[in-house]
Biopython code that builds the backbone (N, CA, C, O; Angstrom):
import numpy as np
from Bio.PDB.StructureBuilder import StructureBuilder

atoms = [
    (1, "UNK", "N", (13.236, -2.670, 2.705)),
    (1, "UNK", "CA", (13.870, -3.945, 2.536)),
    (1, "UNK", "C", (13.191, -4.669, 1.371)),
    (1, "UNK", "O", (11.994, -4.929, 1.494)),
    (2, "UNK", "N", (13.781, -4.992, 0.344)),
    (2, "UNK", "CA", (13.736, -6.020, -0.849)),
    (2, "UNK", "C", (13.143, -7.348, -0.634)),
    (2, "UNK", "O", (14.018, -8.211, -0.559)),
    (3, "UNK", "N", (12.096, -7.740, -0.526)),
    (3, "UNK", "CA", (11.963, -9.179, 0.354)),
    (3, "UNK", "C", (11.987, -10.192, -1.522)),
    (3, "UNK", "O", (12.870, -11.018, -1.751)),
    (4, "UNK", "N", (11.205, -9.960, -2.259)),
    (4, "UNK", "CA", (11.796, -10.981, -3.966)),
    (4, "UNK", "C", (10.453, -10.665, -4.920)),
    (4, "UNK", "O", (9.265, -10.345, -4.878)),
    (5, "UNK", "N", (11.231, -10.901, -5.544)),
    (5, "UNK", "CA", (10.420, -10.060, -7.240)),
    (5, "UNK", "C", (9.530, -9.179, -7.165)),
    (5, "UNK", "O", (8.325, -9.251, -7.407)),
    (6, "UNK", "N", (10.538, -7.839, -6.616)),
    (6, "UNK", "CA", (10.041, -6.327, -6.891)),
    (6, "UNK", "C", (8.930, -6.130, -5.765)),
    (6, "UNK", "O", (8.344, -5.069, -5.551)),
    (7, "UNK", "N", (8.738, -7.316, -5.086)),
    (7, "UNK", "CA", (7.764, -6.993, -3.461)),
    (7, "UNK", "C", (8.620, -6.071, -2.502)),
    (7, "UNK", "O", (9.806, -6.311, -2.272)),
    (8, "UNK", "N", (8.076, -5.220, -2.071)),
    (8, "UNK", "CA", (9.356, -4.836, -0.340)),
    (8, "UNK", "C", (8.209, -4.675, 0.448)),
    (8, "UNK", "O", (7.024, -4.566, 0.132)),
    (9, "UNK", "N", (8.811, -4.681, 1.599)),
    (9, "UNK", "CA", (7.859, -4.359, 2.777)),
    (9, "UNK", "C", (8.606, -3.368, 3.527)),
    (9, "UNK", "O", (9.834, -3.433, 3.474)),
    (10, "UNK", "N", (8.041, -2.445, 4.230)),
    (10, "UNK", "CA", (8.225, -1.094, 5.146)),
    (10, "UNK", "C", (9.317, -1.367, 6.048)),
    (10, "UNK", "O", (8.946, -2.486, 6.404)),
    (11, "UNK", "N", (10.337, -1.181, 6.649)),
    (11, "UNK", "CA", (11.122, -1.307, 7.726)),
    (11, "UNK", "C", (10.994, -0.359, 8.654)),
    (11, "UNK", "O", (11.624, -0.527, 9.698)),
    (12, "UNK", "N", (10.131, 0.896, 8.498)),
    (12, "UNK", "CA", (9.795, 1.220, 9.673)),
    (12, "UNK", "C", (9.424, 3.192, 9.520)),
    (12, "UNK", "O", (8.443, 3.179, 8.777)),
    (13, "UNK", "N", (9.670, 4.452, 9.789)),
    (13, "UNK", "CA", (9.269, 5.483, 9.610)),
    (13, "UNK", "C", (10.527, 6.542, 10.003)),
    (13, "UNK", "O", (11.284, 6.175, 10.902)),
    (14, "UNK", "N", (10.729, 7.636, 9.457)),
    (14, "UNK", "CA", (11.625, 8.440, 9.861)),
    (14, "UNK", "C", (11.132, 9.837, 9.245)),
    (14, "UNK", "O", (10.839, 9.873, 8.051)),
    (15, "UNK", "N", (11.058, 10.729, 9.862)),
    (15, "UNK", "CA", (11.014, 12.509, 9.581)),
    (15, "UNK", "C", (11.554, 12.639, 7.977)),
    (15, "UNK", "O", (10.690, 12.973, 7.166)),
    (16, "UNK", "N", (12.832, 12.414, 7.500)),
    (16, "UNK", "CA", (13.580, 12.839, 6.474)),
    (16, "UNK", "C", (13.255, 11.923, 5.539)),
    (16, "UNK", "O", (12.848, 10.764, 5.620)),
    (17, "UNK", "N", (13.539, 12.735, 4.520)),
    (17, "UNK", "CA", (12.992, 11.886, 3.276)),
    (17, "UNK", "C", (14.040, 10.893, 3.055)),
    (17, "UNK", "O", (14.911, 11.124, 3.894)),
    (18, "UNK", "N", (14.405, 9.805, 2.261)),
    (18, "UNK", "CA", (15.350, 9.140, 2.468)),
    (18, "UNK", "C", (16.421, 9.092, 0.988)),
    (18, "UNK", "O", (15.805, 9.041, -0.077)),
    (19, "UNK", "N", (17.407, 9.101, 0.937)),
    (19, "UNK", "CA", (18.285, 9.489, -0.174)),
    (19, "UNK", "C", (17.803, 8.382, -1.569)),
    (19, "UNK", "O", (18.026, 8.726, -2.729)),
    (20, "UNK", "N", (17.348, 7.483, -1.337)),
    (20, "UNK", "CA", (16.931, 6.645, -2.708)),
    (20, "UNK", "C", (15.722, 6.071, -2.143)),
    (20, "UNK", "O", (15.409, 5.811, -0.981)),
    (21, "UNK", "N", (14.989, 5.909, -3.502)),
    (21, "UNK", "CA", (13.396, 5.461, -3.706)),
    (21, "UNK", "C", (14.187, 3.692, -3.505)),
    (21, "UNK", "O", (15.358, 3.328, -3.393)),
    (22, "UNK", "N", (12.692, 2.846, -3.540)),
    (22, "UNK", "CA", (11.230, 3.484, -2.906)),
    (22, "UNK", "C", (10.880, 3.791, -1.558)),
    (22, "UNK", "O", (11.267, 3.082, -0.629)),
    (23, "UNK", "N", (10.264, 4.671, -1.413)),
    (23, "UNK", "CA", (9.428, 5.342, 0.102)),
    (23, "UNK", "C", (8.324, 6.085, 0.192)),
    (23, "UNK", "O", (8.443, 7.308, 0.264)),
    (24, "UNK", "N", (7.440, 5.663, 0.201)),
    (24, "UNK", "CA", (6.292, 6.170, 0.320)),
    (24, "UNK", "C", (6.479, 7.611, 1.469)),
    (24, "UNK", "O", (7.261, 7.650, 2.419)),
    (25, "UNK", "N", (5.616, 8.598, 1.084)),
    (25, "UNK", "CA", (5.646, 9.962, 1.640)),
    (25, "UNK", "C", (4.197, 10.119, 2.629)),
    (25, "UNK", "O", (3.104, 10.131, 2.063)),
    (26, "UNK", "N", (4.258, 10.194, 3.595)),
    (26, "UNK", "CA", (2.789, 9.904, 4.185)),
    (26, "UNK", "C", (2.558, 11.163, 4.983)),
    (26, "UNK", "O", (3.515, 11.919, 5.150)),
    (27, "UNK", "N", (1.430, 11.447, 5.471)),
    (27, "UNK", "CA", (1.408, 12.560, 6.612)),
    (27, "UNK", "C", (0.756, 12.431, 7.916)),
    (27, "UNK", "O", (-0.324, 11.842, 7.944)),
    (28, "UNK", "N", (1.161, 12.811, 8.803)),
    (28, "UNK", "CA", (0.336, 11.897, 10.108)),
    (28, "UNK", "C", (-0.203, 13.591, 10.737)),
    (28, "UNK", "O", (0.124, 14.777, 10.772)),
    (29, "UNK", "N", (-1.185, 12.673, 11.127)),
    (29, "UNK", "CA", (-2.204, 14.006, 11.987)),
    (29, "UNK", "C", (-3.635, 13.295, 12.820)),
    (29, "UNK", "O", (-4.851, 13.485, 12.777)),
    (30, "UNK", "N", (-2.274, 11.976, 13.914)),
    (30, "UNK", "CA", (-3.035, 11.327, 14.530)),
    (30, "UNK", "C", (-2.904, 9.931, 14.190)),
    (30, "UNK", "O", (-2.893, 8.888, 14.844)),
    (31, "UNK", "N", (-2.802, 10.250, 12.879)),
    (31, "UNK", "CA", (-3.146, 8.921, 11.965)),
    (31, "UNK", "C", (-2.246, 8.997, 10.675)),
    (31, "UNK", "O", (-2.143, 10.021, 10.000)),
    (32, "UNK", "N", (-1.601, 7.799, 10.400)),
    (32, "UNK", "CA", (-0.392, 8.083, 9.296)),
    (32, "UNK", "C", (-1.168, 7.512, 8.529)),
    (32, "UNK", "O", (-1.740, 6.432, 8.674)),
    (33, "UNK", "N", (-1.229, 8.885, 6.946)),
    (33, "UNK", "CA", (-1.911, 8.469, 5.911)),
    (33, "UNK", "C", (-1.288, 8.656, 4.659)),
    (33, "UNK", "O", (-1.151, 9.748, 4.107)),
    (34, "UNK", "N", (-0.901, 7.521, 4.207)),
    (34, "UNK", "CA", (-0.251, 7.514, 2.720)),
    (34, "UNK", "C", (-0.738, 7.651, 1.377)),
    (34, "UNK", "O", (-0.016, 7.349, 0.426)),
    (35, "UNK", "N", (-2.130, 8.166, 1.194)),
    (35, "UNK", "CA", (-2.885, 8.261, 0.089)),
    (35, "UNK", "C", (-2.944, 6.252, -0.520)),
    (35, "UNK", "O", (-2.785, 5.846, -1.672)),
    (36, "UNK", "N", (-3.119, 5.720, 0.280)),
    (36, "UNK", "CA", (-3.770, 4.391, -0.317)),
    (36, "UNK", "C", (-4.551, 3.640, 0.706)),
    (36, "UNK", "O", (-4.574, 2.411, 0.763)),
    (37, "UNK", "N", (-5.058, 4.277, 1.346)),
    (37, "UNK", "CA", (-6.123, 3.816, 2.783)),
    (37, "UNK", "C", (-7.592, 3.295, 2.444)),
    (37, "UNK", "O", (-8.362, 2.707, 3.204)),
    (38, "UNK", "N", (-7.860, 3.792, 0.615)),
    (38, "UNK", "CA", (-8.922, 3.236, 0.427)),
    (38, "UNK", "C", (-8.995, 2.436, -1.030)),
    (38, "UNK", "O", (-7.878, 2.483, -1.544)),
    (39, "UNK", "N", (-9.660, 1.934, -1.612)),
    (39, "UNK", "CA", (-9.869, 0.765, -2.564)),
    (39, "UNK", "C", (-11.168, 0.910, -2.990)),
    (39, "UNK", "O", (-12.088, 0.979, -2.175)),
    (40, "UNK", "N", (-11.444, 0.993, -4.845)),
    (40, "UNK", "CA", (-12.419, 1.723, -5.310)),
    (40, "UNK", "C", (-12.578, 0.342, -5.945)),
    (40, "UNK", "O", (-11.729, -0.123, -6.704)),
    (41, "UNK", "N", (-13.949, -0.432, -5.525)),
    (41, "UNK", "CA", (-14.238, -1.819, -6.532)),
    (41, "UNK", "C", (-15.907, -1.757, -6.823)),
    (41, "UNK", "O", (-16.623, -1.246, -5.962)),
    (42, "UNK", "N", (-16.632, -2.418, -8.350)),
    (42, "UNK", "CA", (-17.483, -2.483, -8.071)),
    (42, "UNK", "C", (-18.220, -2.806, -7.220)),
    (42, "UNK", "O", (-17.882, -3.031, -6.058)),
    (43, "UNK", "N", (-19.695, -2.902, -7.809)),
    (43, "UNK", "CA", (-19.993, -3.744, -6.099)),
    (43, "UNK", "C", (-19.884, -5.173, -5.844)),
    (43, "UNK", "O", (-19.623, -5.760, -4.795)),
    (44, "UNK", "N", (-20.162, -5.666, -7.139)),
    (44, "UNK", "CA", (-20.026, -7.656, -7.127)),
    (44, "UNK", "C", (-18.343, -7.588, -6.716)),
    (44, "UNK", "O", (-17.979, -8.073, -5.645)),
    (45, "UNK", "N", (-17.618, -7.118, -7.405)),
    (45, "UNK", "CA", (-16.026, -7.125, -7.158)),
    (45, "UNK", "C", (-15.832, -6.884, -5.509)),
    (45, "UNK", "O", (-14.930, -7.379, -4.832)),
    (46, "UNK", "N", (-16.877, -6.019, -5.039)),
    (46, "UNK", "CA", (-16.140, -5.936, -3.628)),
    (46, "UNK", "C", (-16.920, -6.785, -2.538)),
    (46, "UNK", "O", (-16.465, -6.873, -1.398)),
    (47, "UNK", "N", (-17.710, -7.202, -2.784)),
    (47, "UNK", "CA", (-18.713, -8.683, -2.322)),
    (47, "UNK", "C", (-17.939, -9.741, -2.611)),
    (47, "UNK", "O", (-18.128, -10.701, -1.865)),
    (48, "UNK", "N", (-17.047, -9.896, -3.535)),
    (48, "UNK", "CA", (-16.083, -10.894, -3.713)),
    (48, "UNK", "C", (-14.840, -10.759, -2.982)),
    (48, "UNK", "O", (-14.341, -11.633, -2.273)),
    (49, "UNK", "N", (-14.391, -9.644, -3.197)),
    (49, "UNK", "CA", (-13.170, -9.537, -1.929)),
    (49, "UNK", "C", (-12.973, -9.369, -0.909)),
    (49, "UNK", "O", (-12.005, -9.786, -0.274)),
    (50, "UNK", "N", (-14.472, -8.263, -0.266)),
    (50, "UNK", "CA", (-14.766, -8.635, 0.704)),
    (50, "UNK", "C", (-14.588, -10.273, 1.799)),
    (50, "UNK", "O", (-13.893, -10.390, 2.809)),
    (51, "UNK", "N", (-15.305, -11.135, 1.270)),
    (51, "UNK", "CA", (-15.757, -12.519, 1.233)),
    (51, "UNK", "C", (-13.866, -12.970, 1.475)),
    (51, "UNK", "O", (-13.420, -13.368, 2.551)),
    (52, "UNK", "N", (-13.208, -12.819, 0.482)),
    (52, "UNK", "CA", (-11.568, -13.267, 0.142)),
    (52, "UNK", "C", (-10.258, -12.952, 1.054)),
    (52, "UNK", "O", (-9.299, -13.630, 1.425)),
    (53, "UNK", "N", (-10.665, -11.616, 1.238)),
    (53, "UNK", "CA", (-9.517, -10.743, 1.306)),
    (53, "UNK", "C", (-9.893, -10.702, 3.142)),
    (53, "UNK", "O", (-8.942, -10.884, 3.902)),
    (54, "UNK", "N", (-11.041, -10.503, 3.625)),
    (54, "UNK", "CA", (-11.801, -10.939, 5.029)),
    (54, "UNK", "C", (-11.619, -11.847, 6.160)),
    (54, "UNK", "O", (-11.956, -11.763, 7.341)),
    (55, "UNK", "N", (-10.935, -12.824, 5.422)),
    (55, "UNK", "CA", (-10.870, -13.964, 6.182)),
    (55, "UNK", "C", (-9.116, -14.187, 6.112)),
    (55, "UNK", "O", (-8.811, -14.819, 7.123)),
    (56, "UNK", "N", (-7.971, -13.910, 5.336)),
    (56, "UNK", "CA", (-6.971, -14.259, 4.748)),
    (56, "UNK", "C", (-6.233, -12.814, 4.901)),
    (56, "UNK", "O", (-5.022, -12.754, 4.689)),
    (57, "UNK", "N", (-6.658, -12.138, 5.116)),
    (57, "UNK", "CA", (-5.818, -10.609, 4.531)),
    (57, "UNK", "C", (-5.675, -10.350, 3.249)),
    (57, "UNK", "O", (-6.416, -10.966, 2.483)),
    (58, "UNK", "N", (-4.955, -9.638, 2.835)),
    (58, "UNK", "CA", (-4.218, -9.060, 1.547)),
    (58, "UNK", "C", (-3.056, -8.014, 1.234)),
    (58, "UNK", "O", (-2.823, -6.988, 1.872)),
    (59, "UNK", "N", (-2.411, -8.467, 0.174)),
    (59, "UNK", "CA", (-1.254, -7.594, -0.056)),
    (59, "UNK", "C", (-1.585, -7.061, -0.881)),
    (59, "UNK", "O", (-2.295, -7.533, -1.770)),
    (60, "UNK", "N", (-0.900, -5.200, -0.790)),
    (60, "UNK", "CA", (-1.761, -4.356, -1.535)),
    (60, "UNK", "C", (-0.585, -4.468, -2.273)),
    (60, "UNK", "O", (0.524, -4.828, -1.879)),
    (61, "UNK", "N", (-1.158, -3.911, -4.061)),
    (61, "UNK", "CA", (-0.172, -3.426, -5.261)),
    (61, "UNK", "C", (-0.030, -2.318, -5.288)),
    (61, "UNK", "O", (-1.049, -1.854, -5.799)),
    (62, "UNK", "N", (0.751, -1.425, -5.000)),
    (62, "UNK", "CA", (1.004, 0.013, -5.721)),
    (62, "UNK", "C", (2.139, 0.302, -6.209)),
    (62, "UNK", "O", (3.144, -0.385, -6.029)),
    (63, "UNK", "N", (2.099, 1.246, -6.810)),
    (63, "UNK", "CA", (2.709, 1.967, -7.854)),
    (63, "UNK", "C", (3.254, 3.254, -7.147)),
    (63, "UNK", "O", (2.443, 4.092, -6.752)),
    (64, "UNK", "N", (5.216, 3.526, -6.894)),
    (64, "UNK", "CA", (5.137, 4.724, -6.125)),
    (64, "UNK", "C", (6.171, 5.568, -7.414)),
    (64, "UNK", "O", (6.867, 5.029, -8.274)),
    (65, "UNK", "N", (5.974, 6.910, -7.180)),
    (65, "UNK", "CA", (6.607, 7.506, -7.989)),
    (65, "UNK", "C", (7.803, 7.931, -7.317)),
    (65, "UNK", "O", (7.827, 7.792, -6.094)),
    (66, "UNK", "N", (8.800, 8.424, -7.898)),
    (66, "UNK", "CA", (9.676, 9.282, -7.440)),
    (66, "UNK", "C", (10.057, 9.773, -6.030)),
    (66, "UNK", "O", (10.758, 9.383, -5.096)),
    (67, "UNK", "N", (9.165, 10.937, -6.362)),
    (67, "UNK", "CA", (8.399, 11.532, -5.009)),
    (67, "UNK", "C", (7.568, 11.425, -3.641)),
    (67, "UNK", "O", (7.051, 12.248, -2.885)),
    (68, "UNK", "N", (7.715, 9.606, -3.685)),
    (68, "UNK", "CA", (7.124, 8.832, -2.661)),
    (68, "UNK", "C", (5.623, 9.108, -2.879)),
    (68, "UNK", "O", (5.064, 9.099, -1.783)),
    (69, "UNK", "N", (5.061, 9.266, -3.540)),
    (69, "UNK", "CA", (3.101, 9.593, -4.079)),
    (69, "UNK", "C", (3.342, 7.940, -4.304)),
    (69, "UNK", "O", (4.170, 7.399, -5.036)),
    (70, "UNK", "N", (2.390, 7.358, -3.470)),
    (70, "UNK", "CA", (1.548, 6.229, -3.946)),
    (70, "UNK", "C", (0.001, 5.977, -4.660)),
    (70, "UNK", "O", (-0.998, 6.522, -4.190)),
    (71, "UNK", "N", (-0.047, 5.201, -5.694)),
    (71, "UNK", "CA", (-1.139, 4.785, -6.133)),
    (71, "UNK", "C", (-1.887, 3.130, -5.448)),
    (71, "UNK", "O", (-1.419, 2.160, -6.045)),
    (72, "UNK", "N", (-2.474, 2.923, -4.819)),
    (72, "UNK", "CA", (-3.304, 1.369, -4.878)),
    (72, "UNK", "C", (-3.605, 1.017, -6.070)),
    (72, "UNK", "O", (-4.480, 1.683, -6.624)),
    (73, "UNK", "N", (-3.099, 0.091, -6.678)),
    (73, "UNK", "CA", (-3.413, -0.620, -7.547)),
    (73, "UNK", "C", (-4.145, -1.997, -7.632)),
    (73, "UNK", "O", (-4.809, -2.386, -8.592)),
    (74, "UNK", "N", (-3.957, -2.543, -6.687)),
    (74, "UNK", "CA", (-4.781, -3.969, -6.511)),
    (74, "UNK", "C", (-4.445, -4.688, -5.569)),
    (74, "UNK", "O", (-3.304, -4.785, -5.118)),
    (75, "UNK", "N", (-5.626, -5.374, -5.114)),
    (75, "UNK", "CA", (-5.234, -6.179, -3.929)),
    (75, "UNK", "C", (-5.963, -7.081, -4.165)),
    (75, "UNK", "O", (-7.106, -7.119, -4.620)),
    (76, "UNK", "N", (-4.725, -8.428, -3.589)),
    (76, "UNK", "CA", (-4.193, -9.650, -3.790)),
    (76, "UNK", "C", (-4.355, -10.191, -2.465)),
    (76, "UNK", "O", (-3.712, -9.748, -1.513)),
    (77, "UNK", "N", (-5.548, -11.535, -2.320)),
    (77, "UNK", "CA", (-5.173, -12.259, -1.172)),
    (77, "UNK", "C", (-3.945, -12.922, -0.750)),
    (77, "UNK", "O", (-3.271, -13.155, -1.754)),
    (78, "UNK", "N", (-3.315, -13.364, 0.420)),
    (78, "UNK", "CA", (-2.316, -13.749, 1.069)),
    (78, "UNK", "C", (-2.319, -15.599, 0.737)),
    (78, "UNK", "O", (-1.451, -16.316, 1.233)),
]
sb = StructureBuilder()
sb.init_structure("model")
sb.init_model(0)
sb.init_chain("A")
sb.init_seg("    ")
for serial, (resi, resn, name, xyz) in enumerate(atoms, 1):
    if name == "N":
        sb.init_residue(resn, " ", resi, " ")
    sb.init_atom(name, np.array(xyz, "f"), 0.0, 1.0, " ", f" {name:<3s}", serial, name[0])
structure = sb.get_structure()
């Protein structure tokens, strides 16, 4: 679902791939993992978001290709 300017959020999971992007491709084995579960920051950078992102949440940025492969790109407090 399209929620406004190029944001969407998940509506939910299904077996089949789905006839048009975007959809992230994930694999579960216990645990559904979409290749963006982790976030690579220095260390002052992650003492800072830590601190930010801790108290507020955050919305993650990624980048999906085609093929539902996601990248994390950045995360943005709420």
């Amino acid at each position: 679902m399209r929620i406004s300017g190029g944001t969407y959020r998940g509506s939910g999971t299904q077996a089949q791939r789905p006839s048009a992007p975007p959809f992230l491709r994930c694999h579960a084995d216990g645990e559904v993992r979409c290749g963006i579960e982790s976030y690579f920051a220095s260390q002052a950078n992650a003492k800072r978001l830590e601190r930010e992102l801790g108290r507020r949440g955050a919305i993650a940025r990624v980048k999906i290709d085609g093929a539902g492969r996601a990248a994390l790109v950045d995360l943005e407090p709420r």
